[in-house]
VEXLO-115762 format. One line per field, with one value per residue (C-alpha): x, y, z negated; residue number from 1; residue in three letters. Coordinates in nm, 4 decimals. Example, Ala and Ser with C-alpha at 12.3 -4.5 7.8 and 13.67 -1.06 7.14 Angstrom:
2
u <- c(1.2300 1.3670) .
v <- c(-0.4500 -0.1060) .
w <- c(-0.7800 -0.7140) .
timi <- c(1 2) .
dogu <- c(Ala Ser) .
***
This chain:
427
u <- c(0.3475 -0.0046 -0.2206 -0.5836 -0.6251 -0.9500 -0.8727 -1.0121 -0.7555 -0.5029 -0.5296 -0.9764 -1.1014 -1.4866 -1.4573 -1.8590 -1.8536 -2.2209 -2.2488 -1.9724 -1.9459 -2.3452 -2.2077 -1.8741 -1.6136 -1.2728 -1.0260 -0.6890 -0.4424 -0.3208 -0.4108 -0.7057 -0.5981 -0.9093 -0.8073 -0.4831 -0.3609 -0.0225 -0.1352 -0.2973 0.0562 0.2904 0.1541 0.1586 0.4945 0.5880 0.4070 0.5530 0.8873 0.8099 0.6662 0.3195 0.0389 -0.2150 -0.5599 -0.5545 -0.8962 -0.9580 -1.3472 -1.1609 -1.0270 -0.6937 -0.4305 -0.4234 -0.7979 -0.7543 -0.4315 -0.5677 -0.9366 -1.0322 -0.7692 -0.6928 -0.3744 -0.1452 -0.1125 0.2086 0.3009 0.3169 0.6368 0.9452 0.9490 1.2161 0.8924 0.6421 0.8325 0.7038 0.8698 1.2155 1.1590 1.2784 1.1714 1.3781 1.6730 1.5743 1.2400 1.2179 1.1898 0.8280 0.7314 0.3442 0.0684 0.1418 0.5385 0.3850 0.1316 0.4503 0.6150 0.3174 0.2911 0.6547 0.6326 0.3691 0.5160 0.8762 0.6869 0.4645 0.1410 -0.1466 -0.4613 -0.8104 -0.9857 -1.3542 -1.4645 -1.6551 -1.6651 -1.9822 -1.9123 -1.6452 -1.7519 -1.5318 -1.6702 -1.5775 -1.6444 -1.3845 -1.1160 -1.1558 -1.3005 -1.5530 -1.5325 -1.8231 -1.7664 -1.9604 -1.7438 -1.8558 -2.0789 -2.2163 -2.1564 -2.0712 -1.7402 -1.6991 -1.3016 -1.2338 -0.9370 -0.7076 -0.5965 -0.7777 -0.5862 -0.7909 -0.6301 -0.9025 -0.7439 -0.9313 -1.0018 -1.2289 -1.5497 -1.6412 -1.8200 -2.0893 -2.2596 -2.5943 -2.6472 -2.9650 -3.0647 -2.7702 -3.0528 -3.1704 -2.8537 -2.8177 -2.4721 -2.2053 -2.1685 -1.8307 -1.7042 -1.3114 -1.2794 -1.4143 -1.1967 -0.9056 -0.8201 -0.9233 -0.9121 -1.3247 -1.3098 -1.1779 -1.3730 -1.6047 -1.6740 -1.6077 -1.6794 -1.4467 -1.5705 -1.3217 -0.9621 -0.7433 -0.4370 -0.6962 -0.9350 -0.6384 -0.4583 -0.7657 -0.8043 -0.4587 -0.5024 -0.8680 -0.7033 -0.3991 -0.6659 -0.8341 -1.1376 -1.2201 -1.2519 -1.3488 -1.2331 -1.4931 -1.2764 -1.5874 -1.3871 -0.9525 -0.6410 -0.2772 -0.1439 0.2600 0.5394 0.6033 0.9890 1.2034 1.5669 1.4981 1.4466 1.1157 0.8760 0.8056 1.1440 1.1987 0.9225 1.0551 1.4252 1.3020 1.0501 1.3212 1.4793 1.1926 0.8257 0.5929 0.4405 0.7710 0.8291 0.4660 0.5964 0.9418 0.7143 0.4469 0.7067 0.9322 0.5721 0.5076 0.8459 0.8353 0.4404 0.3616 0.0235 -0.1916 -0.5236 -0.5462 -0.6641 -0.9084 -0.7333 -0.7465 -0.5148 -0.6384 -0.5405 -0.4032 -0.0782 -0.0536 0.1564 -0.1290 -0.4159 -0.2808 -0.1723 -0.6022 -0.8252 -0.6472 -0.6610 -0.3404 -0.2151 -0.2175 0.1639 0.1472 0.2847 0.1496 -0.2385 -0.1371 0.0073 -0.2715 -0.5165 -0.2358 -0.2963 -0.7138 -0.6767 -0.8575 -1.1052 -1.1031 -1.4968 -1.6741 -1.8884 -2.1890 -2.5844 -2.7718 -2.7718 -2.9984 -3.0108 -2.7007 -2.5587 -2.4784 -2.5601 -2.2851 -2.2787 -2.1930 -2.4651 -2.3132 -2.4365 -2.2061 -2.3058 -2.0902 -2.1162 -1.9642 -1.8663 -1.6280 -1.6844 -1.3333 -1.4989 -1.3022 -1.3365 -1.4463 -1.3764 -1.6203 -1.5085 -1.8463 -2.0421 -1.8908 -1.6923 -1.9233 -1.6931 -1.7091 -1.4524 -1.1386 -1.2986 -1.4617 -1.7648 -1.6468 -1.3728 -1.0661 -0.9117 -0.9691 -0.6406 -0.4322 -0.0209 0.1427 -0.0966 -0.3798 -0.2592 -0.3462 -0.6872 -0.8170 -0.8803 -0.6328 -0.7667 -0.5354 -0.5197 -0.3308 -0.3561 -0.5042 -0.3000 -0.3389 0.0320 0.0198 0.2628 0.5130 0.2641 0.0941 0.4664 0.5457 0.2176 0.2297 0.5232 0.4539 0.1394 0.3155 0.6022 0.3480 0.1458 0.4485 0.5064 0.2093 0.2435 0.5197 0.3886 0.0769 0.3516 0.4941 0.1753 0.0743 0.4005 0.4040 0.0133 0.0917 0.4050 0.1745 -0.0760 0.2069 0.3447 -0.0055 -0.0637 0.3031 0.2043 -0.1351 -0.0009) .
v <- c(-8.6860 -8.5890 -8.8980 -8.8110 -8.7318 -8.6587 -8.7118 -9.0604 -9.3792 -9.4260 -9.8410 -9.8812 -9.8755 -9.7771 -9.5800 -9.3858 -9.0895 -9.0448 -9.3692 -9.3556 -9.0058 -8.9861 -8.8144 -8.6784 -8.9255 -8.8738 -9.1412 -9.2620 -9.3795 -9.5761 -9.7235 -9.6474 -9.7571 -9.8340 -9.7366 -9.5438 -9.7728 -9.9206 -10.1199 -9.8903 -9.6660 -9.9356 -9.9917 -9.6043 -9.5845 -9.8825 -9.7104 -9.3742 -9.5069 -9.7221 -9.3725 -9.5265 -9.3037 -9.3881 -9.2647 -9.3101 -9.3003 -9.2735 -9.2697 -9.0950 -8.7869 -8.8846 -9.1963 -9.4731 -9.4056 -9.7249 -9.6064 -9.2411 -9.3222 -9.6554 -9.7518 -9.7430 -9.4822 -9.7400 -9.9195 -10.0683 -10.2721 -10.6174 -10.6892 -10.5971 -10.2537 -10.4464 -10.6449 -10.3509 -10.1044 -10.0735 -10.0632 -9.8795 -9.6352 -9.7696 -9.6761 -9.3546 -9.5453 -9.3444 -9.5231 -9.8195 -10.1609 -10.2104 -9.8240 -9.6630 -9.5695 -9.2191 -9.2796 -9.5729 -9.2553 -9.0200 -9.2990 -9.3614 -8.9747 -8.9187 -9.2310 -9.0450 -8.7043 -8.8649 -9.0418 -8.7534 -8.9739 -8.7367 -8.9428 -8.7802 -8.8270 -8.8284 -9.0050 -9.3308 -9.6297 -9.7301 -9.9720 -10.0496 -10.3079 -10.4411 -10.3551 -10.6043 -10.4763 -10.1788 -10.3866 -10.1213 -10.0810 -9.8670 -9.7442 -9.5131 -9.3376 -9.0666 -8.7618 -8.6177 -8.2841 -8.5995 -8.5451 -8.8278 -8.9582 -9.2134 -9.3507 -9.5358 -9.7369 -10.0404 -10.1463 -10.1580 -10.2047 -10.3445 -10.1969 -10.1803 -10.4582 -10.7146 -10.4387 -10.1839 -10.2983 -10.3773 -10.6890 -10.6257 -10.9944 -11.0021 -11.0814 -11.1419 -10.8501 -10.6095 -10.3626 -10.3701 -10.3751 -10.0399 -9.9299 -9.7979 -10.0166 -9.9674 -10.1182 -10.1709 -9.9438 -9.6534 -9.7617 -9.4712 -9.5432 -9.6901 -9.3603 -9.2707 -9.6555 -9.6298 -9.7829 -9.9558 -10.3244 -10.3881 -10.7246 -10.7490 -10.9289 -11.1054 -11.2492 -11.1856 -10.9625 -10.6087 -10.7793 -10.9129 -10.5250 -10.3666 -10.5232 -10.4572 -10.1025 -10.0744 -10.2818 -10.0159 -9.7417 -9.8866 -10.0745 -10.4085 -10.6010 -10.9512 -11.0639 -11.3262 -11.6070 -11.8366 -12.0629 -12.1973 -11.9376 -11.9333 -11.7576 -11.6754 -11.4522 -11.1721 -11.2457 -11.4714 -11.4379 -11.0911 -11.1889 -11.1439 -11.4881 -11.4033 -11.3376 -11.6817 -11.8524 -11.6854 -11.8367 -12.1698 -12.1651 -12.1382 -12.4889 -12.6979 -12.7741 -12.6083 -12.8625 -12.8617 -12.5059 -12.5040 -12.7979 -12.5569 -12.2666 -12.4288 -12.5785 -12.2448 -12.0795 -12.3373 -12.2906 -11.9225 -11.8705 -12.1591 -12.3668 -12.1257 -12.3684 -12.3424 -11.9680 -12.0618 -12.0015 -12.3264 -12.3847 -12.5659 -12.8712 -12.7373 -12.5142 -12.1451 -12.0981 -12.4174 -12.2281 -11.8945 -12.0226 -12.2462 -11.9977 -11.6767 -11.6469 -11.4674 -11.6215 -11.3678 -11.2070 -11.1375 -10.8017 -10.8332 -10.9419 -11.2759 -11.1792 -10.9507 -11.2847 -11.5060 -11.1907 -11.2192 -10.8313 -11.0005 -11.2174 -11.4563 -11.5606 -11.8170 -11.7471 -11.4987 -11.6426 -11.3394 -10.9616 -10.7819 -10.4650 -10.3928 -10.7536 -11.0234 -11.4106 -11.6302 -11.9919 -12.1517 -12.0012 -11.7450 -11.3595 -11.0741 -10.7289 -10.4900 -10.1188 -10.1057 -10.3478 -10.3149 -10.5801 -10.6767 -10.8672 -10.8004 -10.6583 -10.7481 -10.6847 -10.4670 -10.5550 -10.7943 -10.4648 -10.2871 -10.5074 -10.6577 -10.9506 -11.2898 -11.4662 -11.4086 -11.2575 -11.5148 -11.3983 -11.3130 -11.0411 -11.2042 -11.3707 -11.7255 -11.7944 -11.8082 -11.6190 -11.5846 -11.5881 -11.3986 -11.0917 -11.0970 -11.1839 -11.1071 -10.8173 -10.6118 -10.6520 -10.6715 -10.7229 -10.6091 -10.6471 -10.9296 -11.1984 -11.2392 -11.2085 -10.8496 -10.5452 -10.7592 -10.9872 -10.6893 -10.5107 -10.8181 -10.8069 -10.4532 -10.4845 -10.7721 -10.5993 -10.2892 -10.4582 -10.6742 -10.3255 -10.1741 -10.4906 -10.4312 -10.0624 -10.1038 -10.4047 -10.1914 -9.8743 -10.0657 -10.2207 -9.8791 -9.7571 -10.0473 -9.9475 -9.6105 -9.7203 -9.9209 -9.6565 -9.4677 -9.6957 -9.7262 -9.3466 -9.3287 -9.6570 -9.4387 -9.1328) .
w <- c(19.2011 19.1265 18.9702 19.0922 19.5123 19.6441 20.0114 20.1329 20.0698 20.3780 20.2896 20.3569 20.6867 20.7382 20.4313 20.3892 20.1574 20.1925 20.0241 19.7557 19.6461 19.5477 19.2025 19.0910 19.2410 19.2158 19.4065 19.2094 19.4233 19.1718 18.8442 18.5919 18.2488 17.9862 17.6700 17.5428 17.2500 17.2508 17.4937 17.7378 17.6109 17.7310 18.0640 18.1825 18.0697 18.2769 18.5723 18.5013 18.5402 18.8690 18.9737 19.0545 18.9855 18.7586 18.5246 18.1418 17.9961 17.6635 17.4612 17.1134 17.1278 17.0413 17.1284 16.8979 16.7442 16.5965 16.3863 16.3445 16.2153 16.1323 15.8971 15.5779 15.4515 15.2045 15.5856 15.7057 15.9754 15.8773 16.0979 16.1130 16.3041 16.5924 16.6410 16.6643 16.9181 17.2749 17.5926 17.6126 17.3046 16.9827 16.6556 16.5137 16.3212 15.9344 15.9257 15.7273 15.8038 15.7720 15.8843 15.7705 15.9336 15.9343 16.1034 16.3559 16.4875 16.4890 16.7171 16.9117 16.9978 17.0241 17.2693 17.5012 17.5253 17.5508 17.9052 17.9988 17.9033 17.9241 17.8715 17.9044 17.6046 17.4879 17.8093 17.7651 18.0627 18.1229 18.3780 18.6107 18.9219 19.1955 19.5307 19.7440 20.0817 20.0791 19.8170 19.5551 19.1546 19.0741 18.6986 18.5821 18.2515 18.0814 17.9407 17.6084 17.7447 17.9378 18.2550 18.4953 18.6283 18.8890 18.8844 19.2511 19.2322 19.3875 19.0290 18.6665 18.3524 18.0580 17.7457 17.5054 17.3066 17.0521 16.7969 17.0450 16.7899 16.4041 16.3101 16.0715 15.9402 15.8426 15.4759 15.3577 15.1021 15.1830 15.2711 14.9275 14.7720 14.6606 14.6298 14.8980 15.1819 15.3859 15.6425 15.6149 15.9241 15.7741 15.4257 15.3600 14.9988 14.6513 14.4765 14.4931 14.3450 14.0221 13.7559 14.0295 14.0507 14.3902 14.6397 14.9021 15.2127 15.3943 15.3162 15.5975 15.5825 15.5517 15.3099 15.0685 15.1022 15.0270 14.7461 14.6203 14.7236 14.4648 14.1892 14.1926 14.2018 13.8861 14.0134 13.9431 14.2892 14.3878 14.7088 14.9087 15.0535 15.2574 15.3627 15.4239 15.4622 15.4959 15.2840 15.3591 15.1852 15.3966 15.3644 15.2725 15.0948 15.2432 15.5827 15.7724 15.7513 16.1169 16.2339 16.0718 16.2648 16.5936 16.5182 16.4213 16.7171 16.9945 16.8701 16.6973 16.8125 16.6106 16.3773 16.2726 16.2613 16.0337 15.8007 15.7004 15.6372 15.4225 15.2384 15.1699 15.1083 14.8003 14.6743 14.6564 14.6044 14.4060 14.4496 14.5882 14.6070 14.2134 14.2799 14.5399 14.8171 14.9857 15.3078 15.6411 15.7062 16.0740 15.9766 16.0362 16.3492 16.5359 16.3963 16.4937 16.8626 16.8459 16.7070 16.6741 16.3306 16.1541 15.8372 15.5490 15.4762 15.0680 14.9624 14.5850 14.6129 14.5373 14.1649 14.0708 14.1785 13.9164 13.6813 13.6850 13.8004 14.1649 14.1468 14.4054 14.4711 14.7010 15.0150 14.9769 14.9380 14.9061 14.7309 14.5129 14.3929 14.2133 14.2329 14.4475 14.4246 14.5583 14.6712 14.4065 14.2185 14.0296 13.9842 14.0064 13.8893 14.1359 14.2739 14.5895 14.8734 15.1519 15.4307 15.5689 15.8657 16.1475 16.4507 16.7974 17.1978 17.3809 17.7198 17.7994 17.7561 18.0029 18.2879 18.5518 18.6040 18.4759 18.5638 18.4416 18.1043 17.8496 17.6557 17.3637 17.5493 17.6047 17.9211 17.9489 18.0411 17.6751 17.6554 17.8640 18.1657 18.0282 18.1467 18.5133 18.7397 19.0540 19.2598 19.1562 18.7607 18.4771 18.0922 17.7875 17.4244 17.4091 17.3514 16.9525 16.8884 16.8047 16.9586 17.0942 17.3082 17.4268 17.5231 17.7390 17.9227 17.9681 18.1105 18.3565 18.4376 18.5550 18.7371 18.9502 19.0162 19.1374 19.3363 19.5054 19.5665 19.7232 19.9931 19.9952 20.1341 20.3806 20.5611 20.5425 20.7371 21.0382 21.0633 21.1397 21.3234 21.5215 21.6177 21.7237 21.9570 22.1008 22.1639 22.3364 22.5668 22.6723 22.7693) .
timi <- c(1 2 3 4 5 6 7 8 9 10 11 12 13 14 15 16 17 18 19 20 21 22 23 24 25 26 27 28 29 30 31 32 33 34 35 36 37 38 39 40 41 42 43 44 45 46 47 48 49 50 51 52 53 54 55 56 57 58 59 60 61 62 63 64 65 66 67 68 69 70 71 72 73 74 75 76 77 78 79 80 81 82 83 84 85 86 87 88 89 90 91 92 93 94 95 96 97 98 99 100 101 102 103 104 105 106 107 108 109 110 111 112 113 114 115 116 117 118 119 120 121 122 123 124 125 126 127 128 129 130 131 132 133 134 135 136 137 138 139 140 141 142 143 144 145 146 147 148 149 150 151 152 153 154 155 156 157 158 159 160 161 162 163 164 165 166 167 168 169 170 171 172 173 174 175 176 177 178 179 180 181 182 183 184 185 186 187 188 189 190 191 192 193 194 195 196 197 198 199 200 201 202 203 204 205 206 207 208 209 210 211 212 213 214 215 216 217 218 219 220 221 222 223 224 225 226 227 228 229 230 231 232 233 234 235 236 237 238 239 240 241 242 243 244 245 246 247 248 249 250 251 252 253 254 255 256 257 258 259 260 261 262 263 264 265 266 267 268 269 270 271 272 273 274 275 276 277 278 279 280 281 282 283 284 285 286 287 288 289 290 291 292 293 294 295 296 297 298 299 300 301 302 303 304 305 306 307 308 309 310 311 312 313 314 315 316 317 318 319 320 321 322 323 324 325 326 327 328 329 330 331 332 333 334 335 336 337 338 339 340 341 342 343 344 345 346 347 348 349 350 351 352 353 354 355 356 357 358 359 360 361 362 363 364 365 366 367 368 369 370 371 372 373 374 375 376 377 378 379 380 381 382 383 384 385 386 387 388 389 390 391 392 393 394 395 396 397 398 399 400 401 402 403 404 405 406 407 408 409 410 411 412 413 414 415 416 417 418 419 420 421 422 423 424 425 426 427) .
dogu <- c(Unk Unk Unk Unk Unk Unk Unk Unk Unk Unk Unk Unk Unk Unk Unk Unk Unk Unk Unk Unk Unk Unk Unk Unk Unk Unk Unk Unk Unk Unk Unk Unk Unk Unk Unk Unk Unk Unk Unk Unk Unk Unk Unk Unk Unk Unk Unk Unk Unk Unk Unk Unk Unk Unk Unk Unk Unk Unk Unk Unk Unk Unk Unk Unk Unk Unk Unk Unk Unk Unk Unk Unk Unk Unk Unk Unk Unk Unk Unk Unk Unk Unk Unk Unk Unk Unk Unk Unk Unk Unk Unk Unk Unk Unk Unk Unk Unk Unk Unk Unk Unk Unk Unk Unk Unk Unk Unk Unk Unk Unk Unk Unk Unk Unk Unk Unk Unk Unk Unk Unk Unk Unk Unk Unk Unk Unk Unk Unk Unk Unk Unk Unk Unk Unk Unk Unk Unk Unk Unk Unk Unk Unk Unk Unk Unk Unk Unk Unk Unk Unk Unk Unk Unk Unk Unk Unk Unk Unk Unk Unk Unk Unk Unk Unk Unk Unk Unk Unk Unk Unk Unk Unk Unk Unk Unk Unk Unk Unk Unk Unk Unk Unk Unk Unk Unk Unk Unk Unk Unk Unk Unk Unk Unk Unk Unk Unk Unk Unk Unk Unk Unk Unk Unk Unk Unk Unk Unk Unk Unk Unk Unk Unk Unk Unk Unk Unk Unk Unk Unk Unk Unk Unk Unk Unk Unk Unk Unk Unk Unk Unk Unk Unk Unk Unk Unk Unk Unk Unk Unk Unk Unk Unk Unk Unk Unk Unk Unk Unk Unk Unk Unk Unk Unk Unk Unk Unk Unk Unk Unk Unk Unk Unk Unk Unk Unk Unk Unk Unk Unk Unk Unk Unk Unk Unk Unk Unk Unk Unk Unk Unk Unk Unk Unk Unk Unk Unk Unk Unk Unk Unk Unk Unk Unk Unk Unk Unk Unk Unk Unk Unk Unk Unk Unk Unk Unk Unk Unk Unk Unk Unk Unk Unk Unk Unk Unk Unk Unk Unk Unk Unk Unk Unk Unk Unk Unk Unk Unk Unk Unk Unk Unk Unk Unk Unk Unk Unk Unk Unk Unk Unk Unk Unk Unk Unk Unk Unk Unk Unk Unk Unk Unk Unk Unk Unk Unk Unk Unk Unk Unk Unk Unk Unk Unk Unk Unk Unk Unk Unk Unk Unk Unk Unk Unk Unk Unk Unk Unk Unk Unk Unk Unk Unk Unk Unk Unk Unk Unk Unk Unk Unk Unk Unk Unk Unk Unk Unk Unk Unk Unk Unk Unk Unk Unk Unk Unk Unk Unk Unk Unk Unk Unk Unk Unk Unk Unk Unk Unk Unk Unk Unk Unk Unk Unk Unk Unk Unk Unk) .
***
C-alpha cells in the first residue's frame, strides 16, 4: 500500500487543482505525522498495523533527535524499562532494568525497522491549516535544500511532544559573564569540566544528574534550586518508587498515595530541607497531575549535596564577569554554567488552530482526553506522564483513525454503488 497518491481524493467533491496545487503538493490519503519521536513512532506503528496509510515528517535528520543530540551520555531512563516500551515491541530481555541512552536509541531504531517506519527527515513544518471548505489539512513544510512541500491530508498527528524547544531565561549580566554558557541540551559529559567551578541552573531530574555527572568528573558544581522540589528515592526495598505509586494509585486516592511516599522518602532520605531543598506544601503525585512538574528520582546527587561535594545555592540576582551574585547576597567565583531550564512546545509557532491547543503547546483538555480535537486533528506526547502516557494516546489515536478510515471506505462504496444504480436506471 503506497502512503503518498497524487491522484485527487475519491472523498471531496468540487476539488480545484488550479487553486491547491499552486506549488509542490502532494495528497496523503491518510495520515501526516509531525515529528518521529516515540510518540510520532508509536502512532505509525499503530497505523501500519491497521494498514492505514500515513506521512511521517521529521525536521532532524534522524528519529528520536531528542535522544540522539540533545542529551547528555551518563543518561538513563528514569523508569523501569516495563514502563518505557512502546506499543507491541518490548524491550530485548538482556537489557537492564533502567536501560541507557545509547540501548533506548537501539530500541527505538530496532522498533522502526521491525514496523517498516520510514520517516522523511530534514523537512521542517511551517504551517499546517485546516481548510474547511474541502474537510482537509494543509501542512506546508520546507525541506533542507529549501524547497517547498505542501502535505494535503484528512488526518494530522501532533507528535512533536513537550520537549520540541529549549528555554533559555534571561539573566541580567549573562552577556558579560565571560565563561562557557551551555545549555543542558547541548551538555554530553563532565569530562571538559574537571577542575571547573560550575553553576548549575535548574533542579529537576537533568539539573540534579548533571551535577552528579561534573562532580564525578572532578569539577566543583553548585546547583541553583529558586524555589520548592520533591525530591524521591528512585526505589524502594528494590522496587521502583513509581511502580509503587502506580500500585498504591489503583486502591487509594492520591493525597493518600502522596502522604505514603513522603513518608517512605523521609525514612530512607532523611530531612532533605536541611540541604536547601525545600518540598511544596502540595505533594508530588498533586503537583505532578496540577502543574506538570516531575518530582526529582535521586540516583546519588543527594549524598554528594550531604557530602558538601554539591553545593546547593539560592535563586540567581545577577552575573558579572567571572562570578555570579545570588539572592541572598552572596558572590560566587565560577567558570562555566550549564542552564538546566527545561524545555518548551513549539506547536503555537506553527499550528493555525486555537482551539483545542492552549498557548503554551499543550491540549487544553488534561489525560486522558487530551489526545483528540476536531477536524480530524490529533495529539501525542503530551500528556506529562512520560512514555507510557504517550503509548496509550498513540494508541487511541490510531484506533479512532482507523475507525474512521474504515466509515470513510464504506460511504465511499454506497456512493459509488449509488452512481451505479443511477447510470443502470438511465440507460
Amino acid at each position: 500500500m503506497h502512503n503518498i497518491c497524487l491522484n485527487m481524493p475519491p472523498m471531496i467533491e468540487n476539488f480545484d487543482p488550479e487553486v491547491l496545487f499552486t506549488r509542490r503538493s502532494i495528497w496523503v490519503n491518510g495520515a501526516v505525522i509531525v515529528g518521529a519521536g516515540p510518540s510520532g513512532l508509536a502512532v505509525a506503528s499503530g497505523l501500519k498495523e491497521q494498514g492505514i496509510p500515513f506521512v511521517s515528517l521529521e525536521r532532524a535528520n534522524c528519529i528520536a533527535s531528542l535522544w540522539q543530540n540533545r542529551t547528555y551520555d551518563r543518561l538513563k531512563l528514569h523508569l523501569p524499562k516495563q514502563f518505557c516500551q512502546l506499543p507491541n515491541f518490548p524491550f530485548p530481555d538482556n537489557f537492564p532494568e533502567y536501560p541507557s541512552k545509547f540501548q533506548f536509541i537501539t530500541y527505538l531504531e530496532s522498533y522502526a525497522k521491525h514496523f517498516g517506519i520510514n520517516p522523511q527527515f530534514n523537512e521542517t513544518v511551517q504551517s499546517a491549516k485546516y481548510e474547511d471548505t474541502f474537510g482537509f489539512w494543509r501542512v506546508k513544510t520546507i525541506q533542507k535544500e529549501g524547497s517547498e512541500v505542501e502535505y494535503i491530508c484528512r488526518w494530522l498527528v501532533v507528535a512533536t511532544g513537550e520537549n520540541a524547544e529549549k528555554v533559555v531565561p534571561e539573566f541580567e549580566g549573562l552577556d558579560d559573564f565571560g565563561g562557557r554558557v551551555t545549555h543542558a541540551c547541548d551538555y554530553k559529559s563532565g569530562q571538559s569540566y574537571s577542575g571547573q567551578k560550575v553553576l548549575v541552573v535548574g533542579c529537576g531530574n537533568s539539573g540534579m544528574e548533571v551535577s552528579l555527572d561534573l562532580c564525578n568528573h572532578h569539577a566543583s558544581p553548585s546547583i541553583v534550586v529558586r524555589s520548592s522540589v520533591h525530591v524521591l528515592p528512585r526505589e524502594v526495598f528494590g522496587k521502583s518508587t513509581f511502580e509503587l505509586a502506580a500500585t498504591l494509585m489503583k486502591r487509594l486516592p492520591v493525597w493518600m498515595v502522596d502522604k505514603i511516599l513522603l513518608i517512605v522518602a523521609r525514612l530512607i532520605l532523611g530531612n532533605v530541607d536541611k540541604h536547601g531543598l525545600r518540598r511544596p506544601e502540595i505533594g508530588p503525585l498533586e503537583l505532578k497531575n496540577s502543574a506538570g512538574k516531575t518530582p526529582v528520582l535521586d540516583i546519588g546527587t543527594l549524598k554528594k549535596i550531604r557530602s558538601g561535594e554539591i553545593k546547593v545555592v539560592p535563586g540567581i540576582r545577577r552575573f558579572y564577569r567571572g562570578k555570579v551574585e545570588l539572592v541572598d547576597g552572596q558572590v560566587l567565583q565560577i567558570d562555566s554554567v550549564v542552564l538546566a531550564t527545561g524545555y518548551r512546545s513549539n506547536v503555537p509557532s506553527w499550528l493555525k488552530e486555537n482551539e483545542f491547543f492552549s498557548e503554551d503547546g499543550t491540549p487544553k483538555d488534561p489525560f486522558p482526553n487530551g489526545w483528540k480535537g476536531k477536524c480530524g486533528l490529533y495529539a501525542v506526547g503530551f500528556t506529562r506522564r512520560g512514555l507510557s502516557g504517550a503509548s496509550l494516546d498513540a494508541v487511541s489515536v490510531s484506533q479512532d483513525i482507523a475507525k474512521c478510515w474504515r466509515e470513510d471506505s464504506k460511504q465511499r462504496k454506497k456512493t459509488v454503488a449509488a452512481r451505479h444504480r443511477r447510470c443502470i436506471s438511465h440507460f
